[in-house]
C-alpha positions in Angstrom: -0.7 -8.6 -16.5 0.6 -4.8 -15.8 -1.1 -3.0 -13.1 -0.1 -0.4 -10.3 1.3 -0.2 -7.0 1.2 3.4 -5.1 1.7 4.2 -1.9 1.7 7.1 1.3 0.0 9.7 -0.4 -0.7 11.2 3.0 -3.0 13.7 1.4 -4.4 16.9 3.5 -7.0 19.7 3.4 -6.7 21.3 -0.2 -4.8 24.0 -0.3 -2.7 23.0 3.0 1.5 21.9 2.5 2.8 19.2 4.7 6.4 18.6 5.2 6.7 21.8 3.2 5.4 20.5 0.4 2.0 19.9 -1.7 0.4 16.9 -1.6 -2.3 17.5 -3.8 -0.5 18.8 -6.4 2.2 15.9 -6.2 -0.8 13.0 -6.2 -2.5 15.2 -9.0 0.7 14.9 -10.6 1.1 11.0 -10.2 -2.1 10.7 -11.6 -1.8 12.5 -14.7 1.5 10.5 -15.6 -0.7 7.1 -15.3 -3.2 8.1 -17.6 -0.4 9.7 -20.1 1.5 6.5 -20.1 -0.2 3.7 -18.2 -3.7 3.7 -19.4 -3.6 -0.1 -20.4 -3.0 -1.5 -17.1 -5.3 -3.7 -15.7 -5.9 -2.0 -11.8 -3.9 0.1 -9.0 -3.5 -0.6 -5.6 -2.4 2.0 -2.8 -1.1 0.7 0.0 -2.7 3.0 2.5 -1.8 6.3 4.5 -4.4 7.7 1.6 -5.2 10.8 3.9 -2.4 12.5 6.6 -4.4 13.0 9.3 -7.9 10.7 8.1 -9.0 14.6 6.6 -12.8 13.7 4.9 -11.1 16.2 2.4 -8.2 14.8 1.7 -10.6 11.6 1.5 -13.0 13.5 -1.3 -9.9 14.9 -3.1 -8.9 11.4 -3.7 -11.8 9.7 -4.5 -12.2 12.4 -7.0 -8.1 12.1 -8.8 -9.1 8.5 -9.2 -12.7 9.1 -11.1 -10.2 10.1 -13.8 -8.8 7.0 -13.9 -10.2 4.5 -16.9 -8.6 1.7 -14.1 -10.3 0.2 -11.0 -8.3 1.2 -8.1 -8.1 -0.6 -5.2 -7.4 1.1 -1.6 -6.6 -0.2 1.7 -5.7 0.9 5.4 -2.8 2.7 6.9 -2.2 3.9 10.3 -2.6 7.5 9.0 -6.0 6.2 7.8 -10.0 6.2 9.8 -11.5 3.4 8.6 -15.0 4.8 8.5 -14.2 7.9 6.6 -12.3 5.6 4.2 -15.2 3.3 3.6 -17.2 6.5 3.6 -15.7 7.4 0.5 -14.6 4.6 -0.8 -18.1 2.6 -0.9 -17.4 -0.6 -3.2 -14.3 -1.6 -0.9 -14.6 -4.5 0.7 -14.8 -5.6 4.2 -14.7 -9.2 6.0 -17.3 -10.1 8.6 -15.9 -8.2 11.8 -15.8 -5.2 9.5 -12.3 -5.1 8.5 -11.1 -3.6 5.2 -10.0 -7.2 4.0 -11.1 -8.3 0.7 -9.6 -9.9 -2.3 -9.7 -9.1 -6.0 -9.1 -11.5 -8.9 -7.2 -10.7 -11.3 -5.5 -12.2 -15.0 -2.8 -12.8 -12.5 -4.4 -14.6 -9.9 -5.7 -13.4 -6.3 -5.0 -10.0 -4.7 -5.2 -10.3 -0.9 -5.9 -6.7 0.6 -5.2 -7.0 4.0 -6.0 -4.4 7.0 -3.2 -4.2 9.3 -4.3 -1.1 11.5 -5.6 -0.5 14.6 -6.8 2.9 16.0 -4.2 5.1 18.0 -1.5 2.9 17.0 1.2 3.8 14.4 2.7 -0.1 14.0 0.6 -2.6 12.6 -1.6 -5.2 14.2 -2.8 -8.6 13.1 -5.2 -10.1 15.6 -6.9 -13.7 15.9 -10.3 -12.4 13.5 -8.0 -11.1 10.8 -6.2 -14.4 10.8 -9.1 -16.2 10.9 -9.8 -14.6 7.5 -6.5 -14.9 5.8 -6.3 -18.5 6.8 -9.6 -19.1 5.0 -8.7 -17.2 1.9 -5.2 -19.3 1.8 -8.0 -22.6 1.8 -10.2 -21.1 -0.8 -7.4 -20.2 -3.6 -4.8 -22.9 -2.8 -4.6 -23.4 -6.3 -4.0 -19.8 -7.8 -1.3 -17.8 -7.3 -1.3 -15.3 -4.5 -0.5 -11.7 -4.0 -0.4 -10.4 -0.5 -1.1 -6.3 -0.2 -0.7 -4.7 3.1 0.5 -1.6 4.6 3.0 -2.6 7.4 6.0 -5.0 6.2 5.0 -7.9 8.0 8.9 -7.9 9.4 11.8 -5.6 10.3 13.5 -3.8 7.2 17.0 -2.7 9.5 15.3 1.1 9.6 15.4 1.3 13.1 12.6 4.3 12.9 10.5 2.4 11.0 10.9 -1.1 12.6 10.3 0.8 16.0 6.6 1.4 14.7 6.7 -1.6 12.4 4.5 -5.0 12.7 3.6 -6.3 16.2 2.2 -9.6 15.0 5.1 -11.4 13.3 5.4 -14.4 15.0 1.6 -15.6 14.6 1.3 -13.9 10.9 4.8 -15.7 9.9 3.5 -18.7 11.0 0.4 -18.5 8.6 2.4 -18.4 6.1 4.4 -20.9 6.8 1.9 -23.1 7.2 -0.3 -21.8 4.1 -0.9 -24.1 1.3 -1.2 -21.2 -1.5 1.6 -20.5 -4.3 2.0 -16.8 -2.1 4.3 -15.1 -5.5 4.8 -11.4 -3.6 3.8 -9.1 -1.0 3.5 -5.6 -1.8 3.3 -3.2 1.3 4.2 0.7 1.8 4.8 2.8 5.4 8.6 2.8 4.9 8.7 5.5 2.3 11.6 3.8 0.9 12.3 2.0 -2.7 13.4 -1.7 -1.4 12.9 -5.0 -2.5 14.2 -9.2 -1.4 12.9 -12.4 -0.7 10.9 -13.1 2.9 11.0 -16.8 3.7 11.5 -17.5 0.3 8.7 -14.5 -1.3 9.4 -11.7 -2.9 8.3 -8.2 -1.6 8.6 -4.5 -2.7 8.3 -1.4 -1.5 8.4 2.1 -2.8 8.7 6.5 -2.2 5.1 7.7 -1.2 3.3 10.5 -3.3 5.1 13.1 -1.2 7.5 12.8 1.6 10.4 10.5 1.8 12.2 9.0 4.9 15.9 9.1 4.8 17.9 6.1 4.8 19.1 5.9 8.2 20.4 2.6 9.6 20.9 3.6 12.9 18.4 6.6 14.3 15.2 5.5 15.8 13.7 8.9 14.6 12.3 9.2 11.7 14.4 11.6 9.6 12.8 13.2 5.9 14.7 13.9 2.9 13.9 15.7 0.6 14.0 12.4 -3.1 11.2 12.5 -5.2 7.9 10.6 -5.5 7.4 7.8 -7.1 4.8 5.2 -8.5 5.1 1.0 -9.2 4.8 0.0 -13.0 4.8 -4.2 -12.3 4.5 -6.3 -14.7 3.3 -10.4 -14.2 3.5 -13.6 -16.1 3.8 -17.0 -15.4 7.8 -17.3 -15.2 8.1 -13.8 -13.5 7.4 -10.0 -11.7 9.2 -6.8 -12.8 8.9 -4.1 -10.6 9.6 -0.6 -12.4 9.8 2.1 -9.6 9.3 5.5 -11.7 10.1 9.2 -10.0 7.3 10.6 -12.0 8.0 14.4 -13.1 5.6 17.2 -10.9 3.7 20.2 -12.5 2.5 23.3 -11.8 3.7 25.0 -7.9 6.6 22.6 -7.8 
């Protein structure tokens, strides 16, 4: 199986820069590189922080970019993110039962697990008792397939003290569901670092990647989040049954940049 990973496209109001640059442009950019080169893969996923500022706009523009995809693309929540407006535009996304954008996909590889780790005014990521409830249940209902986790927030600290300092407040109960899961859990696949990374968690492989547009320096000792100026960057992964290859690929930007 070959399919996408993208993440923090933080996109704004057409027409508007952030961080002194264009986010449209760089997304539109992304986009036209997938459907020169990666046309045969079987979905994308974008790990969230679709919109800056939750901008309806920014919301439209993307919903739009991704109609010119031949792909399904799969979305889910970051802290940047208003879950309304994204299920607004997004209208075949999935929720669970207490409204949560949790769902899972199946794929030739075996189950995506899109998992909603937001809650409203915070920037770190939250896991309470319902969306447990609902992971636990999945873990019961496809302990026999292989499992891919999705979420925004790493589920545990990377050693960026700006990022851990808005990172996951729920580790203890969420590392416990997975110690206790059943499932073959093969990787977890998350963004809000803004940083290519990659390892092993408990024993599971993870990855991370550079958002659409800005990128946060690699600082292992600032609790403020500093921005460098790297280039953006989209997943290529490829899966079997004997293995996952992550390709991280600094996509080249057209027109005003």
């Amino acid at each position: 199986m070959k399919f996408l990973h993208i993440t923090d496209t933080h996109l704004v109001e057409p027409g508007k820069m952030l961080k002194g640059l264009d986010p449209q442009n760089r997304f539109n950019a992304c986009v036209n590189d997938i459907i020169l080169h990666h046309s045969d893969a079987e979905c994308c996923v974008i790990t969230g922080d679709l919109a800056d500022q939750g901008e309806p706009s920014a919301y439209e523009f993307l919903a739009q970019e991704l109609e010119r995809f031949d792909l399904p693309c799969h979305v889910l929540m970051g802290n940047h993110d208003h879950r309304q407006s994204v299920l607004s535009f997004f209208s075949k996304t999935g929720v669970d039962e207490n409204g949560f954008v949790q769902y899972e996909i199946k794929t030739s590889a075996g189950i995506f697990l899109i998992l909603d780790t937001v809650q409203s005014g915070m920037d770190g990521g939250v896991y309470c008792e319902l969306r447990q409830k609902w992971l636990k249940k999945k873990f019961q209902e496809h302990s026999d397939s292989p499992i891919f986790l999705f979420m925004h927030h790493p589920p545990f600290d990377l050693h960026l003290p700006s990022i851990d300092r808005i990172g996951f407040a729920d580790k203890e109960p969420f590392t416990d569901i997975i110690k206790n899961s059943n499932s073959s859990i093969r990787h977890i696949f998350f963004g809000h670092a803004h940083r290519p990374l990659s390892g092993h968690w408990m024993g599971i492989s993870f990855s991370s990647l550079r958002g659409t547009n800005h990128q946060v320096r690699l600082d292992f000792k600032s609790e403020q989040i500093g921005f460098v100026d790297e280039p953006p960057e989209y997943s290529v992964v490829f899966i079997s049954e004997d293995r996952l290859v992550v390709h991280s690929h600094s996509y080249p930007l057209t027109g005003k940049e």
